[in-house]
Structures are given as structure tokens and as C-alpha cells.
C-alpha positions in Angstrom: -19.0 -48.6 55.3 -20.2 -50.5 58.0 -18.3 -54.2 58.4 -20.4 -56.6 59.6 -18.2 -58.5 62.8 -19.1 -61.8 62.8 -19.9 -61.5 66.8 -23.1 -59.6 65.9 -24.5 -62.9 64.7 -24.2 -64.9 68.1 -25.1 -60.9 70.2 -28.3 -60.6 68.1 -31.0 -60.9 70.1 -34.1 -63.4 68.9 -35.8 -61.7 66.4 -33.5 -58.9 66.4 -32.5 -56.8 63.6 -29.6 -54.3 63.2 -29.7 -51.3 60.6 -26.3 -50.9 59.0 -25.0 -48.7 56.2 -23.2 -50.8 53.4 -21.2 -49.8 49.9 -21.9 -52.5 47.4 -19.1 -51.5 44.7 -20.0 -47.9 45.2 -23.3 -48.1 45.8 -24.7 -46.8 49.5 -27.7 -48.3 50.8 -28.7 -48.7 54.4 -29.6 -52.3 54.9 -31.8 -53.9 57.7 -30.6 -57.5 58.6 -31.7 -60.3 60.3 -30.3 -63.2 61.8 -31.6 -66.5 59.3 -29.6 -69.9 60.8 -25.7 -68.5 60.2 -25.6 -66.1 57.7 -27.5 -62.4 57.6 -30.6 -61.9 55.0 -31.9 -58.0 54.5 -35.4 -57.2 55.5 -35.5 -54.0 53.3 -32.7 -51.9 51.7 -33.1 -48.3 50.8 -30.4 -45.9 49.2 -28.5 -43.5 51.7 -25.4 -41.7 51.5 -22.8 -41.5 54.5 -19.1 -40.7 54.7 -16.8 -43.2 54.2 -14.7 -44.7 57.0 -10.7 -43.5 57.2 -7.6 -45.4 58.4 -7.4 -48.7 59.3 -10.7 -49.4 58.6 -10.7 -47.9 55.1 -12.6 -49.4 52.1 -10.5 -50.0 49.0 -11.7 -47.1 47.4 -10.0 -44.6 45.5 -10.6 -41.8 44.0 -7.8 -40.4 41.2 -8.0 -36.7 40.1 -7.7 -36.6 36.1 -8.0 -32.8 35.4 -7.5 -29.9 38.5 -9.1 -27.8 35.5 -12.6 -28.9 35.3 -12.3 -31.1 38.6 -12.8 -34.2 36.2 -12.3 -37.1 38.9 -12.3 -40.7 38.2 -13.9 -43.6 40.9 -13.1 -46.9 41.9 -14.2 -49.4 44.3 -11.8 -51.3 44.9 -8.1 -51.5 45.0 -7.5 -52.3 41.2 -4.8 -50.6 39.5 -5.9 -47.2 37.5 -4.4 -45.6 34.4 -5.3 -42.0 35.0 -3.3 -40.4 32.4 -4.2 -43.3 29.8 -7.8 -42.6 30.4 -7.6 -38.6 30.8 -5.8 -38.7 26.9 -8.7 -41.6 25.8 -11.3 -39.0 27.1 -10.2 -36.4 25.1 -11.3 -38.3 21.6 -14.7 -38.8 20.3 -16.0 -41.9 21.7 -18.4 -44.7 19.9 -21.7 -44.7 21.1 -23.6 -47.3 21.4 -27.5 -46.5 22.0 -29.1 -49.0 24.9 -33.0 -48.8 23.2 -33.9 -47.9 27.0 -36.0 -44.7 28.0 -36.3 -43.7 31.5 -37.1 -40.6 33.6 -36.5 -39.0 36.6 -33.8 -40.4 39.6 -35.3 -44.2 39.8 -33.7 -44.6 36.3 -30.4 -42.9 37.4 -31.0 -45.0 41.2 -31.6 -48.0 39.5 -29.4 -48.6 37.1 -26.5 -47.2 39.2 -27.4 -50.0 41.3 -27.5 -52.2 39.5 -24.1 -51.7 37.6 -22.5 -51.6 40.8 -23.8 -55.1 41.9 -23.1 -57.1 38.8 -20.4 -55.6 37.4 -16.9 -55.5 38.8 -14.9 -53.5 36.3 -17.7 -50.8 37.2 -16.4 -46.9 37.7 -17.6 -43.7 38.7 -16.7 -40.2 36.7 -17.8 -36.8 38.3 -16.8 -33.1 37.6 -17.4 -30.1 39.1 -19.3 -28.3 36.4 -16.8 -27.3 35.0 -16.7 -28.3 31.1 -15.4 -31.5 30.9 -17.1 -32.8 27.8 -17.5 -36.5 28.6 -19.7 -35.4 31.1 -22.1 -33.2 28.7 -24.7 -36.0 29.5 -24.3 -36.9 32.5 -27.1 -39.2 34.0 -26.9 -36.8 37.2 -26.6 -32.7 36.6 -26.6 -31.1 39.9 -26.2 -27.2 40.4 -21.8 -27.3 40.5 -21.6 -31.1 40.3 -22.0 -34.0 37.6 -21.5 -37.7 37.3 -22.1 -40.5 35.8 -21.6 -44.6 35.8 -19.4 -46.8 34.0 -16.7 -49.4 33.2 -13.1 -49.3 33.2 -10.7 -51.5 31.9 -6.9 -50.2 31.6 -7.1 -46.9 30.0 -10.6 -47.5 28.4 -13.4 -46.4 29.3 -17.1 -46.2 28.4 -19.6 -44.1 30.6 -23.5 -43.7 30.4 -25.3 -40.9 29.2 -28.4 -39.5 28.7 -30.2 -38.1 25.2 -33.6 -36.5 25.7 -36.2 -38.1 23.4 -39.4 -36.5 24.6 -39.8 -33.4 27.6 -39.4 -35.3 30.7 -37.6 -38.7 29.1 -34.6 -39.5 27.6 -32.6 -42.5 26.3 -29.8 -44.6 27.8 -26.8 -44.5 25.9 -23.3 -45.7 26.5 -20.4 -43.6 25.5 -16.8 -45.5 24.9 -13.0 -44.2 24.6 -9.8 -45.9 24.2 -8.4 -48.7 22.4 -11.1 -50.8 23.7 -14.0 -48.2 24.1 -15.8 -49.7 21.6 -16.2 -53.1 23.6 -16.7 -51.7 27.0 -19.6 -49.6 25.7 -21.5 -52.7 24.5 -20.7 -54.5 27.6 -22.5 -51.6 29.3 -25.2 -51.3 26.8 -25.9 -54.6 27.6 -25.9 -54.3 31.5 -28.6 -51.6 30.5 -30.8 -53.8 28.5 -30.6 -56.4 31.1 -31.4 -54.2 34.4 -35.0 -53.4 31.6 -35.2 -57.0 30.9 -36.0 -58.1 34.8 -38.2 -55.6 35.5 -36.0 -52.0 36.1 -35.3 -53.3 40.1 -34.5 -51.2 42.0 -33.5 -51.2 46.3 -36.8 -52.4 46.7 -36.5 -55.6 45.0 -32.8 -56.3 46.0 -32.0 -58.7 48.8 -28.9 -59.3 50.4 -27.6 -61.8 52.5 -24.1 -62.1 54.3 -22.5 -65.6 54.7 -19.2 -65.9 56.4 -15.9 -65.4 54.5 -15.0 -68.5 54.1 -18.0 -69.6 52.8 -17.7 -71.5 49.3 -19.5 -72.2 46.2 -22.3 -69.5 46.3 -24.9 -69.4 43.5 -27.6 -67.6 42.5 -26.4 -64.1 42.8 -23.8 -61.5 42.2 -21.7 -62.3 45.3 -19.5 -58.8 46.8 -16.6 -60.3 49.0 -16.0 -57.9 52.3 -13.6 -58.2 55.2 -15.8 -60.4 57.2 -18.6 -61.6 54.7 -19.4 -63.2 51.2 -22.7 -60.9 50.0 -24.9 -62.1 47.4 -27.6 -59.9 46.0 -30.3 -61.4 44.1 -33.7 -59.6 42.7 -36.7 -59.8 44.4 -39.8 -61.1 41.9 
């Protein structure tokens, strides 16, 4: 992750823009920026992947093993504390399902709503395995060849994740999968982040704007604001 220095904003040519990679809870886009009075507003934002910075200038990140067995991992973006062995044992029960009423296709769906989890959510999480049978990964929004994942919310040591059911060859339906004490909850809070992502129109980088105001900046509106190291980002959607 790129941190915007606030000396790129007085260094910026007129009618300059720099292209800088940027995690938004998770979520890697590379973002082009332009100078707008004092703050930064994004010209166009498209998903990328890069590796994340180490040391000093490390994101909050982390990344908590939950079974060396199946290579079940569990993600956070930020520095929150994580129950790992609370939400390894809540896994291991049948979780309540709670179906979202939206049917997608293809890797906008999985793009999109990742996104947009990531941006307006901030007890959002990330479980992956390596293929290797973990069952709260048997629907998986993404199955890769070795490697699955999926989206979702933590809170303590519950949990609910997103997955897919196939309705129809080429679709399938949203639905959100909780565990724990308060899996039940968390999987209609996600439900409901579902629904809402399909109620404005499935955005997805296209329609996202960002823009960066200084740290100290107060009061901001209108958005889902992301505080960083040097900036206060609020993403809104694009009409």
C-alpha cells in the first residue's frame, strides 16, 4: 500500500496526476489522483493486486493461520483483536444461512461486492484455504485451481462469510453463511450489505470515487470515510 505524503500535494505539477496502488480494508485498486484545491480526488480506479509493504511501513494487516491442515487462514485489515481459536471451534458447527435474494455471475459479482464490503463495512474479514477441505469454504465466491476464498464479517469469535448456490448454469445466488454465538446476526448484517450493493446499481471500480483530505481533517460526510497514516479517504458511488 502506497501512503499518500502530504508533500506530493504542493510537488504535483499543474494538471498533474500520480498513479498509486491503495488497500481500501482489503481491497487493492490502483487509483489515479489529481490535485482538486487541498485534498486528492481519483480520476479512475481499477482493481490490481500488489505485495504488501513490510517493516516500518507495514499496513495493519494480519493474517492468523486457523487450521495447518487444510491451510484454513483467516484476514484482517486492520489491527483489531482476533479470536482464532474461538472462530476455528464456531466454524466447525452448522451455520444459519441467511439467503441475500441476489443472483450474479461471473468475477464482477465476486469484484463488486468484495468491494464493496470492504469500503462500508469495518468489521469486514477475509477467509481463504488452500483447497484443501475446509467445509466453510465449500462455496466459496472464488474457487481457484489450489486456492479458495471468500468475504465476510467478524465480530469476536463470530463469523458469517458469503457464499455462492448455483440457481441456473452460469448464475448463482448470494447467500450469507453465519457461526458462533452471534452468527445468526452477522449473517443478516451481511445479507443486507448484499442487498444494498444491488439496490445502487451493483457499482463496481468504475463508479467509485475517492478522494484524500488531510488527517486532521473533521466532520466528513457523504461517504464511507477509510482513515490512513497521512489521509482521511471517502469513497462515494459514482451515478
Amino acid at each position: 500500500m502506497v501512503i499518500l505524503a502530504p508533500a506530493w500535494l504542493d510537488q504535483l505539477a499543474p494538471g498533474g496526476r500520480v498513479v498509486v496502488p491503495l488497500d481500501l480494508r482489503g481491497a487493492q485498486v490502483s487509483v489515479a489522483l489529481e490535485r482538486e484545491g487541498g485534498h486528492w480526488v481519483s480520476r479512475s480506479l481499477v482493481p490490481c493486486g500488489f505485495m504488501r509493504l513490510r517493516g516500518e511501513l507495514a499496513g495493519p494487516e494480519q493474517i492468523r493461520v486457523l487450521d495447518r491442515e487444510t491451510g484454513l487462514e483467516l484476514a484482517v485489515p486492520d489491527d483489531r483483536e482476533m479470536d482464532g481459536g474461538g472462530v476455528r471451534a464456531a466454524l466447525t458447527a452448522t451455520p444459519v444461512v441467511h439467503s441475500t435474494g441476489v443472483v450474479g455471475s461471473g468475477t464482477k459479482t465476486f469484484g463488486g461486492v468484495g468491494l464493496w464490503l470492504a469500503v462500508t463495512e469495518p468489521r469486514t474479514c477475509f477467509l481463504s484455504d488452500e483447497d484443501r477441505g475446509s467445509p466453510a469454504l465449500e462455496r466459496a465466491l472464488i474457487q481457484a485451481q489450489g486456492f479458495r476464498v471468500t468475504f465476510g464479517i467478524l465480530d469476536g469469535a463470530s463469523i458469517a462469510v458469503l457464499g455462492r448456490r448455483a440457481v441456473a448454469e452460469g448464475s448463482f445466488e448470494l447467500d450469507a453463511h453465519g457461526y458462533g454465538a452471534d452468527g445468526d446476526r452477522l449473517a443478516a448484517d451481511l445479507a443486507g450489505h448484499v442487498r444494498a450493493w444491488d439496490a445502487v446499481g451493483r457499482p463496481t471500480t468504475e463508479r467509485l470515487r475517492v478522494t484524500a483530505y488531510p488527517w486532521n481533517t473533521p466532520d466528513l460526510d457523504g461517504g464511507a470515510v477509510i482513515d490512513k497514516v497521512h489521509t482521511r479517504l471517502v469513497i462515494t458511488t459514482l451515478p
